[in-house]
C-alpha positions as CSV (number, residue, x, y, z in Angstrom):
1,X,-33.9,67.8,-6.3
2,X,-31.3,65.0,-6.1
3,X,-32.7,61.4,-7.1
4,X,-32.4,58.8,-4.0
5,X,-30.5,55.5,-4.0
6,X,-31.8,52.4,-2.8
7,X,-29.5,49.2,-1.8
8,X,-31.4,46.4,-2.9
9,X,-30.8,42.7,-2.2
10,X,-29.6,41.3,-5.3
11,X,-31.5,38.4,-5.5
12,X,-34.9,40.4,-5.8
13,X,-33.8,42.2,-9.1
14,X,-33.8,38.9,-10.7
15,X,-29.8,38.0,-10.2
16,X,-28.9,34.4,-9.8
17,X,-27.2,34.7,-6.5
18,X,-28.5,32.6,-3.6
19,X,-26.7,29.7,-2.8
20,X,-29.3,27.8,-4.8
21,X,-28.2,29.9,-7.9
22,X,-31.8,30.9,-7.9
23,X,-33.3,34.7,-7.6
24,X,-36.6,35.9,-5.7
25,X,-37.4,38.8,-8.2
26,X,-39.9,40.9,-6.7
27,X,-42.5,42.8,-9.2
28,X,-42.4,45.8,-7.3
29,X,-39.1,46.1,-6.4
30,X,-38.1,45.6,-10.4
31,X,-41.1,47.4,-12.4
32,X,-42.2,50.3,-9.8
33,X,-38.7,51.6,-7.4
34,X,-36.6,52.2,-10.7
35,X,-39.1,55.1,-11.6
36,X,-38.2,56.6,-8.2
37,X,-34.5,56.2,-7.1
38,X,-31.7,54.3,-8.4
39,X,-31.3,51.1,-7.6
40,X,-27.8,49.2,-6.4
41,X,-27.9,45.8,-6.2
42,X,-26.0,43.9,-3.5
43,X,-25.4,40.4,-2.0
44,X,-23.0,39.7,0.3
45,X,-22.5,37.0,0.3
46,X,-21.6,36.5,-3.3
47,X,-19.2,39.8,-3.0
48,X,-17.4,38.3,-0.1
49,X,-16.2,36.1,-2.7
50,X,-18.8,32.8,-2.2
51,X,-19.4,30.6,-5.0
52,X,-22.6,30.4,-6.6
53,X,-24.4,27.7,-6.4
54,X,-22.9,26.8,-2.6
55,X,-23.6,25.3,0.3
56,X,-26.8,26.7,2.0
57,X,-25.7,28.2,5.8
58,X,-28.1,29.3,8.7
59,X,-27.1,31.3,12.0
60,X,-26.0,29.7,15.1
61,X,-25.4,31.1,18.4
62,X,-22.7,28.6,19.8
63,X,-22.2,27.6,23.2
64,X,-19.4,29.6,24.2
65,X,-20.7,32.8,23.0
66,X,-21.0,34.3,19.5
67,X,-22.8,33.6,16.4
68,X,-21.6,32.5,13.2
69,X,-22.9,31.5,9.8
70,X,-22.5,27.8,9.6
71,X,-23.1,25.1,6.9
72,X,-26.7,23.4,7.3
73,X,-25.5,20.2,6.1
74,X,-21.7,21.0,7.6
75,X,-21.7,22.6,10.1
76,X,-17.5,22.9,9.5
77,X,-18.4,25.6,6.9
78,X,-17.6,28.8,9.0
79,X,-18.3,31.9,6.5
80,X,-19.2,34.6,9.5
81,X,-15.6,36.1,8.7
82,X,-16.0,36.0,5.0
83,X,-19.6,37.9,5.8
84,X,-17.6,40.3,8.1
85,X,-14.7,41.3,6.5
86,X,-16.5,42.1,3.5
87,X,-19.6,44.1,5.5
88,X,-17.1,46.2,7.1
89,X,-16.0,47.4,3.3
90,X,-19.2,49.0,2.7
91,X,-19.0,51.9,4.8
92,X,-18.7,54.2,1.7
93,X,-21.3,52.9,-0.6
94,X,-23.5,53.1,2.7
95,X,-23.2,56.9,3.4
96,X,-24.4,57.0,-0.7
97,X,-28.1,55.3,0.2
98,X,-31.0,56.8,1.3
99,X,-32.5,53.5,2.1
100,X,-32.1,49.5,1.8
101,X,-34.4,47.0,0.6
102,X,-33.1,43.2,2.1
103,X,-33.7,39.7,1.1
104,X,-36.2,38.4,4.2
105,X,-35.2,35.0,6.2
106,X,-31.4,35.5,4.7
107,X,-28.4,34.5,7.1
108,X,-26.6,38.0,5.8
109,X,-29.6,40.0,4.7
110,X,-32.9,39.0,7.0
111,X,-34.0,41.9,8.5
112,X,-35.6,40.6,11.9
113,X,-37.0,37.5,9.8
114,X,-33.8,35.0,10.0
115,X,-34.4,32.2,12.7
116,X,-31.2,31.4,15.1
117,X,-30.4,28.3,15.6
118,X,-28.3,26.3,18.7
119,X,-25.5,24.1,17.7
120,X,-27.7,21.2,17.6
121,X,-30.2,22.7,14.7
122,X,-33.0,23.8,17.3
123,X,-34.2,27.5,16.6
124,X,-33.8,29.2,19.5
125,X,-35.2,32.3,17.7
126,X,-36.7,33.2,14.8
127,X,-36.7,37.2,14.4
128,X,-32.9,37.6,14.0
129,X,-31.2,40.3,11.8
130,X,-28.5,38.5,9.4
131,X,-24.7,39.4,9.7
132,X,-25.0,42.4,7.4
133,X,-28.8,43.5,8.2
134,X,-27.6,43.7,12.0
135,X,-24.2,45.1,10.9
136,X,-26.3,48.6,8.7
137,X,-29.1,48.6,11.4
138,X,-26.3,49.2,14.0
139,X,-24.2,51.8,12.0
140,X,-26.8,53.2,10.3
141,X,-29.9,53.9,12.4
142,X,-31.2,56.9,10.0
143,X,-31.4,54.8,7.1
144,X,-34.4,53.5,6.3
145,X,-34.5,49.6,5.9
146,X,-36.8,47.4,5.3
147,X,-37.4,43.8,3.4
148,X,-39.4,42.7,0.4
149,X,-42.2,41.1,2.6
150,X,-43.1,44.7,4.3
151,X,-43.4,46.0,1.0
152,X,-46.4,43.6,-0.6
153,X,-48.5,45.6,0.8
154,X,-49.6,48.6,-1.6
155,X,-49.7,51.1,1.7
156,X,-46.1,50.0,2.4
157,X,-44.8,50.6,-0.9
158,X,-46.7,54.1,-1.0
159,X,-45.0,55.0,2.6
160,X,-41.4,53.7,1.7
161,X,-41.4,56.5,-1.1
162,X,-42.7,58.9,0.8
163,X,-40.3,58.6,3.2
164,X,-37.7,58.6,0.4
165,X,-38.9,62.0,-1.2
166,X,-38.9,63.0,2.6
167,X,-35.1,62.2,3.4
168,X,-34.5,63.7,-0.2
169,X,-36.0,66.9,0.5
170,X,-34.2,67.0,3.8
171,X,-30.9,66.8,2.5
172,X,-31.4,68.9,-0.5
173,X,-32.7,71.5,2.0
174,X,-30.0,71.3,5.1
């Protein structure tokens, strides 16, 4: 049987890559997965070519329509096409995964965990997908996503690889 692959937010292997040049390693994610599927790390928004360490940015759903990743301290700092351009590259590496693991409450990785914010600062919401969370849930609805929260709980990890082996077996078996 064919190993699976798991996207993983970058900053949960232990790489310096939030804005804060600081990483959220997560024990599991780093001691336990690598025993079951391989692991590619990714962060968009370093990839997309942003500095590290960098402005912090949060989403904001402007009044004329749309939503964009703006600076929190300035909010002049537009990076939603930076984000974009860059998300819509990854159709390839995509179609390679069996499954992603994102970085919760992250303007391009939260996975329903990112709050949304009106051009004043005010969260209007706060179980938004980031730019590229949205972006792989949309084009990707078989692949099986989650975030690091979901998997502190041992029952969680237990059913993520289970449902890894499962999509394994399927496509070795189709």
């Amino acid at each position: 049987m064919s190993r699976p692959w798991v996207g993983v937010s970058a900053c949960l292997l232990g790489q310096r890559v939030r804005y804060d040049s600081d990483s959220r390693p997560h024990a599991w994610i780093c001691n336990e997965l690598p025993r079951h599927a391989g692991v590619l790390p990714f962060c968009p928004e370093t990839q997309a070519g942003l500095a590290t360490p960098r402005p912090p940015v949060q989403l904001v759903q402007l009044a004329q329509g749309g939503i964009r990743a703006l600076g929190v301290e300035n909010p002049d700092l537009d990076v939603t096409e930076k984000l974009q351009q860059w998300t819509e590259q990854q159709l390839t590496h995509l179609r390679a995964l069996d499954a992603m693991i994102f970085k919760s409450r992250s303007p391009s990785c939260g996975l329903g965990s990112v709050p949304l914010h009106d051009a004043d600062g005010a969260v209007l919401q706060s179980d938004f997908d980031g730019i590229y969370a949205a972006w792989v849930r949309q084009h990707f609805p078989d692949l099986q996503l989650c975030d690091e929260v979901w998997l502190e709980e041992k029952r969680h990890q237990e059913m993520f690889l289970r449902r890894l082996e499962k999509k394994v077996w399927s496509r070795c078996n189709n």
